[in-house]
C-alpha positions in Angstrom: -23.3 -207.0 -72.3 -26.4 -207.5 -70.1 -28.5 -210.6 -70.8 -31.8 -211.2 -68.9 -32.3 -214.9 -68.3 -35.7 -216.2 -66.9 -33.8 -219.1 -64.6 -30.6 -216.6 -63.8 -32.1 -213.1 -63.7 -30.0 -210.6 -65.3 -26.5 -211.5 -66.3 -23.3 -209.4 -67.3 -21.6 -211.8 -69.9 -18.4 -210.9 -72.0 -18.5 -210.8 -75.4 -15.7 -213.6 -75.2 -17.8 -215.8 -73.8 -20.6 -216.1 -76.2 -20.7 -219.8 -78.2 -22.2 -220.1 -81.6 -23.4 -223.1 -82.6 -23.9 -222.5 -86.7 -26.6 -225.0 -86.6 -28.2 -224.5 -83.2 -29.0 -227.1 -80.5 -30.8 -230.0 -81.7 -34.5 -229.6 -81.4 -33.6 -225.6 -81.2 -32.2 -225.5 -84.8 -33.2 -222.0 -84.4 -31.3 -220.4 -81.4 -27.1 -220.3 -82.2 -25.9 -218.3 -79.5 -25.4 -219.4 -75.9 -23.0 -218.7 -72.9 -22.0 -221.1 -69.6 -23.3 -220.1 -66.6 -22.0 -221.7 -63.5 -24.1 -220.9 -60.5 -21.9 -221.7 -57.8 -23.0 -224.9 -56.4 -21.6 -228.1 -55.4 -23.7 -230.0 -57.9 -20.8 -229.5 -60.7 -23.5 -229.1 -63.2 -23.4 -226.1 -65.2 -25.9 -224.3 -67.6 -26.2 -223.7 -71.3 -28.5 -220.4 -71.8 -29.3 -218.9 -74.5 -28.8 -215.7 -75.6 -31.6 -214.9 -77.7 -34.3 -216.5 -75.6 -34.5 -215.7 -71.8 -36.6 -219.0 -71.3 -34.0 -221.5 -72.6 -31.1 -223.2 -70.8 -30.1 -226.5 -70.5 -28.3 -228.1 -67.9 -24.5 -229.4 -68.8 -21.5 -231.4 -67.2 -18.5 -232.4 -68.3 -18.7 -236.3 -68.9 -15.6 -236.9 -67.7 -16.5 -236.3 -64.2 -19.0 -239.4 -63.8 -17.6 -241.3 -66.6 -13.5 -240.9 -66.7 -13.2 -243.5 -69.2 -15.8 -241.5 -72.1 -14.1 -240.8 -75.1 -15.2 -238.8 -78.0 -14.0 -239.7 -81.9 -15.0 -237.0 -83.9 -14.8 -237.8 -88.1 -12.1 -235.7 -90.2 -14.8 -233.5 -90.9 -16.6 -232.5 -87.6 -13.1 -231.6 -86.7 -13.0 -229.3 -89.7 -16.3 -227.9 -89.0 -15.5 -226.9 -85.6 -11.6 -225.6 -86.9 -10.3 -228.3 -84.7 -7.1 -229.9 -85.1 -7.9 -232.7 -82.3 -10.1 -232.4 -79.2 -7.2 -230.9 -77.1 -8.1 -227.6 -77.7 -12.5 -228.0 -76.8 -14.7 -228.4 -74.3 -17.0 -231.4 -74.2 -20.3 -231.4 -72.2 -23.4 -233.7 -72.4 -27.0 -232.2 -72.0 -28.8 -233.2 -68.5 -32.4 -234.4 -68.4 -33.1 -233.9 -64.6 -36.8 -234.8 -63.9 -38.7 -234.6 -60.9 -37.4 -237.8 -59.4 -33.6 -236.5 -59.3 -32.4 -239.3 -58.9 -33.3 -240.9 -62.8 -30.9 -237.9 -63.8 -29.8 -238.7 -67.2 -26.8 -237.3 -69.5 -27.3 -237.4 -73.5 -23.6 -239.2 -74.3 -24.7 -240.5 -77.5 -24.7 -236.2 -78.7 -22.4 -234.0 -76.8 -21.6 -230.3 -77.0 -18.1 -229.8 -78.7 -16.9 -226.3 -77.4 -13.5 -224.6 -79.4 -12.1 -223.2 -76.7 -10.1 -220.8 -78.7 -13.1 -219.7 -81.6 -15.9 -220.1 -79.4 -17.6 -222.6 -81.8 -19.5 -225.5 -81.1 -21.5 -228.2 -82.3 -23.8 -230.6 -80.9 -22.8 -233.5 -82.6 -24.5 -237.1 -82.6 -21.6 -239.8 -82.3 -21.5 -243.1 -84.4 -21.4 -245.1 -81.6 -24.0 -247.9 -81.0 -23.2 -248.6 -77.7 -23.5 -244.7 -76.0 -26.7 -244.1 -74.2 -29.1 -240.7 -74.6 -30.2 -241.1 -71.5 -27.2 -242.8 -69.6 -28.5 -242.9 -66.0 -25.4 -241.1 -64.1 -26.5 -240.1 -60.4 -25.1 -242.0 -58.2 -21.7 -241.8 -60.0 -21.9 -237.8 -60.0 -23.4 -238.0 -56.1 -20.0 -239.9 -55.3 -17.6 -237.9 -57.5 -19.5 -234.8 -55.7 -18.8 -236.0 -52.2 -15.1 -236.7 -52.9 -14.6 -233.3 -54.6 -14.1 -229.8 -53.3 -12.8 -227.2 -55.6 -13.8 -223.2 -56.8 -15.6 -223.4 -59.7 -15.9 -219.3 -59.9 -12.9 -219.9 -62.3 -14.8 -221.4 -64.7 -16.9 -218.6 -66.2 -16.5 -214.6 -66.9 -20.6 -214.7 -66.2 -20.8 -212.4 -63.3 -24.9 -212.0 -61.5 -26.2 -208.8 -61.0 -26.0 -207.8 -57.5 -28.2 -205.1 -57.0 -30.6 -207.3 -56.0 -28.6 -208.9 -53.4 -27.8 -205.4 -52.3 -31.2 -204.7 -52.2 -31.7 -207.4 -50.0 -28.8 -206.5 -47.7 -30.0 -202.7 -47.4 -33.5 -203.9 -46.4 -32.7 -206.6 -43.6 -29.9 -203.8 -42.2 -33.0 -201.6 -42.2 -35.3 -203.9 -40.6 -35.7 -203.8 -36.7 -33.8 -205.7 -35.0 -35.3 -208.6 -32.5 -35.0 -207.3 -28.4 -32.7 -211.0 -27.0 -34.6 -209.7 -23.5 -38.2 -209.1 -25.4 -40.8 -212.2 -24.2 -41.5 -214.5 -27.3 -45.2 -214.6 -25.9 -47.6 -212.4 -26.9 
């Protein structure tokens, strides 16, 4: 299905790859469906868009990248309300708050995204523990994970852009005219 995005343009998705979150995002109770979009940088961060408003995506990681040693315990129950048997089988991604200074980038650990990887079910879910952050200052540990890692994140997502714009683009600079190398630069 086509999905226009204000940040992305528009977006072929699978139906496969659409995430419902029963009770939303919170602070966007409202919203409950969402795909990944990976937009093929090195940064390693990835986005959370919604489906049913164009304006809305949040940027995501996966913890584990800047923090190996962060662990989720999920209660008896939040398993249950995701049809988890144990963590294994999901995705786990903290929301980004990347201001203008990007440098006092900040993850939310204290509330992760839970992801079912085989329902396509998730949760935002606020964890009992005192001592995670929601605004855990991780940029220089993501800047030096980023500088030691090369790898093709296309294989992360079914998202594919729309490239008739690029096409577009292509067909108009083979149609513009081409620069004389023997031309003076002077006018």
């Amino acid at each position: 299905m086509k999905i226009n995005t204000t940040r992305f343009g528009e977006l072929e998705v699978d139906n496969s790859d659409i995430i419902t979150f029963k009770d939303g995002l919170l602070g966007f109770e409202q919203l409950t469906k969402f795909f990944i979009v990976d937009p093929g940088d090195q940064t390693l961060i990835l986005w959370i868009q919604s489906v049913d408003d164009a304006s809305t995506a949040f940027p995501i990681i996966e913890p584990k990248i800047f923090k190996p040693d962060y662990s989720v315990k999920l209660l008896p129950a939040e398993l249950t309300s995701l049809s988890l048997e144990n963590l294994n089988e999901a995705s786990i991604y903290t929301i980004l708050t990347i201001p203008q200074v990007v440098t006092n980038m900040s993850a939310n650990m204290k509330a992760p995204i839970v992801i079912n990887n085989k329902t396509k079910v998730a949760r935002q879910i606020v964890l009992q523990d005192s001592k995670l952050e929601v605004k855990y200052e991780m940029y220089t540990e993501l800047k030096r994970y980023i500088v030691a890692y090369t790898s093709d994140d296309s294989v992360r997502t079914n998202v594919k852009l729309d490239n008739t714009a690029t096409e577009a683009t292509a067909q108009t600079q083979e149609q513009a005219p081409k620069a004389n190398p023997n031309q003076n630069a002077e006018a």
